[in-house]
C-alpha positions as CSV (number, residue, x, y, z in Angstrom):
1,X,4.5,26.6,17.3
2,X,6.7,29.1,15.0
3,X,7.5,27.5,11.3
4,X,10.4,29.1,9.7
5,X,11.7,27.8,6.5
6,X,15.0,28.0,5.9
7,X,15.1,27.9,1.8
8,X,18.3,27.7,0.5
9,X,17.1,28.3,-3.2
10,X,15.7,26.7,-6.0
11,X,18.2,24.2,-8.1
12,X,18.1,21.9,-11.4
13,X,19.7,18.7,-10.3
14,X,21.2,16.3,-12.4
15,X,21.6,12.9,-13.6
16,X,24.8,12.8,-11.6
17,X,23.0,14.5,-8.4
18,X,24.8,17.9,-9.0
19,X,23.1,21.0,-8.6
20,X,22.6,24.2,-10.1
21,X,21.0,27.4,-8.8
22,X,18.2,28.6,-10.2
23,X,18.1,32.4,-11.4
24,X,15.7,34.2,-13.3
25,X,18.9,34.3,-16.4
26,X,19.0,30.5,-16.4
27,X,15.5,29.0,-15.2
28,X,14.5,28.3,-18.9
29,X,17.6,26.9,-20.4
30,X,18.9,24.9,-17.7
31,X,18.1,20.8,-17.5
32,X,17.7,18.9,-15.4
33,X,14.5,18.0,-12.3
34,X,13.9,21.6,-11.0
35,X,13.7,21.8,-7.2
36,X,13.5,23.8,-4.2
37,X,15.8,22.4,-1.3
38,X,14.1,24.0,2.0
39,X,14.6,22.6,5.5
40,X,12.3,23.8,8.4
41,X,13.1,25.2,11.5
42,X,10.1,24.5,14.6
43,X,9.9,26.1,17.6
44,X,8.0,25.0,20.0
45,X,8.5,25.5,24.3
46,X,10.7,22.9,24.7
47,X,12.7,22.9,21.6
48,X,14.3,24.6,18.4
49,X,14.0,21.8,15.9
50,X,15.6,21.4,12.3
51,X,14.0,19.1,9.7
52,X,16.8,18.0,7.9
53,X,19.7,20.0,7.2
54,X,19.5,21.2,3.6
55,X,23.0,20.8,1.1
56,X,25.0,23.5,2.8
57,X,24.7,26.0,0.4
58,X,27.1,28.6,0.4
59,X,26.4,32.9,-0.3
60,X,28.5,34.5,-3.0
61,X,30.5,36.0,0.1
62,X,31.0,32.2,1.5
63,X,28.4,32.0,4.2
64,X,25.8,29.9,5.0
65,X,22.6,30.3,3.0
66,X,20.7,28.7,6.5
67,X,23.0,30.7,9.2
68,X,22.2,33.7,7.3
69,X,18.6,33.5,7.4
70,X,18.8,32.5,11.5
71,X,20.6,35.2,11.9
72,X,17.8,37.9,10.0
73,X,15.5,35.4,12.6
74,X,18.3,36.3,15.5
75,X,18.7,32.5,16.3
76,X,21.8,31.8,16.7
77,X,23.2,28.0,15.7
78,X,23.7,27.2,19.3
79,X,20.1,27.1,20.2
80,X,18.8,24.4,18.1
81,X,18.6,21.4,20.4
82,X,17.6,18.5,18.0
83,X,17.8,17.6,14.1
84,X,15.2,15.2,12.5
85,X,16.7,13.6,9.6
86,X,14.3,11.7,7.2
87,X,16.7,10.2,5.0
88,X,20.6,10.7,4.1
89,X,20.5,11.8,0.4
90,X,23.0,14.7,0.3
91,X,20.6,17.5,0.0
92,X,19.2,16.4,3.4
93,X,22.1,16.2,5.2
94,X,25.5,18.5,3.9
95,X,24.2,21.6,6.1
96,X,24.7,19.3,9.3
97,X,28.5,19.6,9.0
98,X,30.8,22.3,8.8
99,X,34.2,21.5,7.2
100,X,37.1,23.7,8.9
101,X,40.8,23.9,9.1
102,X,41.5,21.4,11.5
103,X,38.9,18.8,9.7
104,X,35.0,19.0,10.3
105,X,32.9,19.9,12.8
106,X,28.7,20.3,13.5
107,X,27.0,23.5,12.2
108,X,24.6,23.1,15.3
109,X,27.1,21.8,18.2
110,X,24.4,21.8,20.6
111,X,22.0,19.6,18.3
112,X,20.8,15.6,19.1
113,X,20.9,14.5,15.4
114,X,18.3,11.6,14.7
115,X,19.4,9.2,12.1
116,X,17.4,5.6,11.7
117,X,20.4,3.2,11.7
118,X,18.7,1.2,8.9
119,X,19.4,4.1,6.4
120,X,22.9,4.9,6.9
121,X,22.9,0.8,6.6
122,X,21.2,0.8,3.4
123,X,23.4,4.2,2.1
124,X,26.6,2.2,3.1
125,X,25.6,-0.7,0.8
126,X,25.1,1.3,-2.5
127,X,28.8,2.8,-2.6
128,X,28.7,4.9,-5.6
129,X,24.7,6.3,-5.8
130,X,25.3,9.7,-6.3
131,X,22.5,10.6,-4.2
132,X,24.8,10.2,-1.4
133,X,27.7,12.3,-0.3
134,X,29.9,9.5,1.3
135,X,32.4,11.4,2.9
136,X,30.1,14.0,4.2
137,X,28.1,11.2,5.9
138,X,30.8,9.5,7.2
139,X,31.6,12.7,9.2
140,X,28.3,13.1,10.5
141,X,28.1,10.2,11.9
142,X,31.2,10.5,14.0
143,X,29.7,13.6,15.4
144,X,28.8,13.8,19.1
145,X,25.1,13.9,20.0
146,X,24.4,11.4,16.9
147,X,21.0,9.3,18.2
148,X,20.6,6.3,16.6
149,X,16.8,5.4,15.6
150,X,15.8,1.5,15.7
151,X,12.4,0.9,15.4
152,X,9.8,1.5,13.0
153,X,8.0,4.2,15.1
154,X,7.5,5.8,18.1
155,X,7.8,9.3,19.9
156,X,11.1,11.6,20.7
157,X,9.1,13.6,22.8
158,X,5.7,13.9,24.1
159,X,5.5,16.4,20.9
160,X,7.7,14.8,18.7
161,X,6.5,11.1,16.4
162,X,8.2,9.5,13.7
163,X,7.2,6.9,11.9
164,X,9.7,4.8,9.3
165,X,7.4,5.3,5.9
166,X,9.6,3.8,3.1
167,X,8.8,5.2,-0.5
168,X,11.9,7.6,-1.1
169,X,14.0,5.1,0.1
170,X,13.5,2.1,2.2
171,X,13.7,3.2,5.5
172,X,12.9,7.1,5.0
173,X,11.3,8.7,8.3
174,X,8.3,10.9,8.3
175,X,7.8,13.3,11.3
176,X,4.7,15.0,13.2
177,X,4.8,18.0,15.6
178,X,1.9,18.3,17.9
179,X,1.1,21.1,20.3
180,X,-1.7,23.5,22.0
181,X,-4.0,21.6,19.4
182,X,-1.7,22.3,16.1
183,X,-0.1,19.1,14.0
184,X,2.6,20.2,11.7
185,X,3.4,16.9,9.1
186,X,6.8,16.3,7.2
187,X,6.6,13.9,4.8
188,X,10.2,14.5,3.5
189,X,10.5,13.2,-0.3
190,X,7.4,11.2,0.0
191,X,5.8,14.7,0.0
192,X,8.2,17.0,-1.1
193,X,5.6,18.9,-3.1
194,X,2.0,20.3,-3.5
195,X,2.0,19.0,-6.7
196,X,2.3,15.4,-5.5
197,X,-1.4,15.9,-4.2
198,X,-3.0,17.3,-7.4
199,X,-1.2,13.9,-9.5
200,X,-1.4,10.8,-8.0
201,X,2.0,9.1,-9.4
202,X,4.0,6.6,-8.6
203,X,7.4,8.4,-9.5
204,X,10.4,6.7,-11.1
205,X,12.9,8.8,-8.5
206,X,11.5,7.0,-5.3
207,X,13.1,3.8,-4.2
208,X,9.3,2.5,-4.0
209,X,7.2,5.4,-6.0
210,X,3.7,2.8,-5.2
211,X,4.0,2.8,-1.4
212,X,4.9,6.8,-1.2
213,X,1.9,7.3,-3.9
214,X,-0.2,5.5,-1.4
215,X,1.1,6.9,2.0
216,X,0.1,10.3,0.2
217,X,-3.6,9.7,-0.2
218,X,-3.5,8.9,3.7
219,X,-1.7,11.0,4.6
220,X,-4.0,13.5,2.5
221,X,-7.0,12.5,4.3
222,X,-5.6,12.3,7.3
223,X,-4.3,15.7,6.9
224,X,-7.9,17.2,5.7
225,X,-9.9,15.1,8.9
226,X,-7.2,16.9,11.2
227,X,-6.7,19.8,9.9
228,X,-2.8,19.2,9.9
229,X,0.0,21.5,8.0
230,X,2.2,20.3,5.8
231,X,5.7,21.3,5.2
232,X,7.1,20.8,1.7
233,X,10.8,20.3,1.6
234,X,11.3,20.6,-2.7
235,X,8.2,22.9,-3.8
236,X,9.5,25.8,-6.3
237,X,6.8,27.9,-5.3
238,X,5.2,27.0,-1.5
239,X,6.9,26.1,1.9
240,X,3.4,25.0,3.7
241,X,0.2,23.4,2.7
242,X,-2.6,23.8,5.5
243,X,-5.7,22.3,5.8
């Protein structure tokens, strides 16, 4: 498999879920939780798969932060055939949807998007969490190629498991990536971070910080036993941990 993060920058993030790049001027004096947003491109033989979507972010010159870096990678949008969304917060999703002229369309037209229904159930009943972006996930669920995800696990492909973890929010999904002997793990938010390895917290900013705390040891020593690597969607500093 080929692992390409697609970093979009590191950002302070507010009470109010608005975010701020990072730059070497303003790293000390701006508040707020500092975090990386960094989806993950895998490419294995049968497929060009996204991780979540990452907020969209735009270059100075308008551009897409992600289409820019496929582009240094010469992938174009086109070829990515599925999207693996753990959860709907707006930095996971906003890169998914292009707004145009004539309304909205997908950044990756060719892309199954894989949403668990029971999220976009539990978004649509807290109206008003700014961790959502409501009108951005309304369109991206009218998209074509949405799949909808029912059950609480289960495989996409004979390379592709999910599992609904919980922790972040109720019904966030985790995904692994097996092939020729290698396991790739995403934990999403219940892993966004080396750090969450070195401090075992139960953090205030998860829906249910107890259960991700104790998916993580798991996962951990599942991860060490298997020799798994693990992508890390929020980490300042790393994309991948290996074991």
């Amino acid at each position: 498999m080929k692992i390409i993060p697609l970093k979009e920058g590191n950002f302070s993030t507010s009470k109010t879920k608005d975010f701020t790049l990072l730059t070497e001027e303003n790293f000390e004096t701006v508040t707020g939780i500092k975090m990386a947003v960094q989806p993950f491109l895998i490419i294995t033989r049968n497929d060009y798969i996204l991780l979540d979507a990452g907020i969209g972010w735009k270059n100075n010159d308008g551009t897409s932060v992600i289409s820019g870096i496929l582009e240094k990678e010469k992938i174009n949008p086109d070829r990515i055939t599925k999207i693996l969304f753990s959860h709907l917060h707006k930095d996971h999703i906003e890169g998914a949807v292009k707004i145009t002229t004539d309304g909205f369309e997908a950044a990756f037209p060719n892309a199954k998007m894989y949403i668990q229904r029971r999220e976009l159930d539990f978004a649509m009943e807290n109206k008003g969490n700014p961790s959502f972006d409501f009108d951005i996930m309304e369109k991206l669920v009218q998209l074509p190629n949405v799949v909808w995800m029912e059950k609480d696990q289960g495989q996409i492909t004979d390379e592709i498991s999910y599992e609904v973890a919980g922790g972040h929010t109720p019904f966030m999904q985790v995904f692994w990536i097996r092939e020729d002997g290698e396991t790739v793990f995403y934990g999403a938010d219940d892993l966004p971070q080396a750090s969450y390895l070195k401090y075992h917290l139960a953090y205030k900013t998860d829906f249910d910080g107890r259960k991700a705390m104790s998916l993580r040891l798991q996962w951990e020593k599942e991860a060490r036993e298997n020799h798994w690597k693990i992508l890390l969607y929020h980490d300042l500093d790393k994309a991948i941990i290996e074991f």
